[in-house]
N, C-alpha and C positions, 0 to 999 in steps of 0.2 A: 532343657535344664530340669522340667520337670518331670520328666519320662525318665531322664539318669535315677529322681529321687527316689522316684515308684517303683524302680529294680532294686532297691537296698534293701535292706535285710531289718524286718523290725527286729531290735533287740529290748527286753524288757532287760532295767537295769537291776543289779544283786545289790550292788552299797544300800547299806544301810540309811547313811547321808543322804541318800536321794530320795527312799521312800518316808521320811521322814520330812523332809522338806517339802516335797507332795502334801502329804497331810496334813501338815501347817498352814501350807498355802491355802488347801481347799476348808481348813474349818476356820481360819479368817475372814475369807471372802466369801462363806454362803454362811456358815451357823451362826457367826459371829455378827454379821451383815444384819443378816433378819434378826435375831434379835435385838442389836439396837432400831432396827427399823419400828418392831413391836414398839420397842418402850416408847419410840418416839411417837409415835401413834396414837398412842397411848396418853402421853404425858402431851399434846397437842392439838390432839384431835383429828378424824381424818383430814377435814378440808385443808386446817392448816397443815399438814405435814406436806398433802400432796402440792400445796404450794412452794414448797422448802426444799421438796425434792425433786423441783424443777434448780433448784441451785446447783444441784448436785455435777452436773458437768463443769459448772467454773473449778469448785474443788479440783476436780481432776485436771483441769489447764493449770491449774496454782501449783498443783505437787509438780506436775511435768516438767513447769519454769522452777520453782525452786528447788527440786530434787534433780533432777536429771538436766538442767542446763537448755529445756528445749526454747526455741526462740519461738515468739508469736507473728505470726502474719497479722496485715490489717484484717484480712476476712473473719480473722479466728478474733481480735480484738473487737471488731464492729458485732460477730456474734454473741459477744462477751457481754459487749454492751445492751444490746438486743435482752436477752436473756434477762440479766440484770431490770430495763424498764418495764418488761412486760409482770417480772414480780414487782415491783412497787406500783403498777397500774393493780396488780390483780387486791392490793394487798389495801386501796385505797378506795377503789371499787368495793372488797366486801364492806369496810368500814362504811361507807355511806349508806348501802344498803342496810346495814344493823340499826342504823338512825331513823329511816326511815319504814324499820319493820314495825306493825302493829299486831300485838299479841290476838287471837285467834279465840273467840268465845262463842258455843257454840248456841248459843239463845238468842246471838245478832244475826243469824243464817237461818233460822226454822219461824 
C-alpha cells in the first residue's frame, strides 16, 4: 500500500480555497499558539505556566470527546487522571515550599 502511494504523482493544488486554508491553519496553530503562549508566560510566570502546560493534553482529549465523538479507553482515562494528580501534587508542593522559604540576606553568609 505504501509503495502504490510513493508512485503517485505529487500534485500541488491551484484553488484558491486550499491555499487559503493552508494559511489559516498554519497561522493559528504556530503564530497564534505562541503568542498566546508569550502572554501566558507572561501574565503567569514561567514556573506556573510550565505547570499548566502540562494540562495541555487533557484539553486535547476534551475537544476529541466533545468535537469529534472520540470515545476514551480506561488507559487514556487513568492517564487523564494521572496527569491531573501529579499537577495538583506539583501545585501543592510549590505552595509549601513558598511557606517554608526564608528570604536570603547576605550579611547572614559573610
Amino acid at each position: 500500500m505504501f509503495k502504490e502511494k510513493a508512485k503517485e504523482e505529487f500534485i500541488i493544488p491551484g484553488e484558491a480555497a486550499i491555499w487559503l486554508g493552508l494559511v489559516f491553519i498554519s497561522l493559528i496553530s504556530t503564530v497564534l499558539a505562541l503568542r498566546l503562549l508569550s502572554f501566558g508566560i507572561r501574565l503567569l510566570g514561567p514556573a506556573n505556566a510550565a505547570v499548566l502546560n502540562t494540562i495541555e493534553p487533557l484539553t486535547s482529549v476534551l475537544a476529541g470527546v466533545l468535537f469529534y465523538g472520540e470515545t476514551l479507553s480506561l488507559s487514556a482515562v487513568l492517564g487523564c487522571g494521572f496527569v491531573i494528580i501529579s499537577v495538583l501534587l506539583i501545585a501543592l508542593d510549590s505552595r509549601r515550599l513558598k511557606r517554608k522559604s526564608v528570604p536570603f540576606t547576605s550579611s547572614e553568609h559573610f
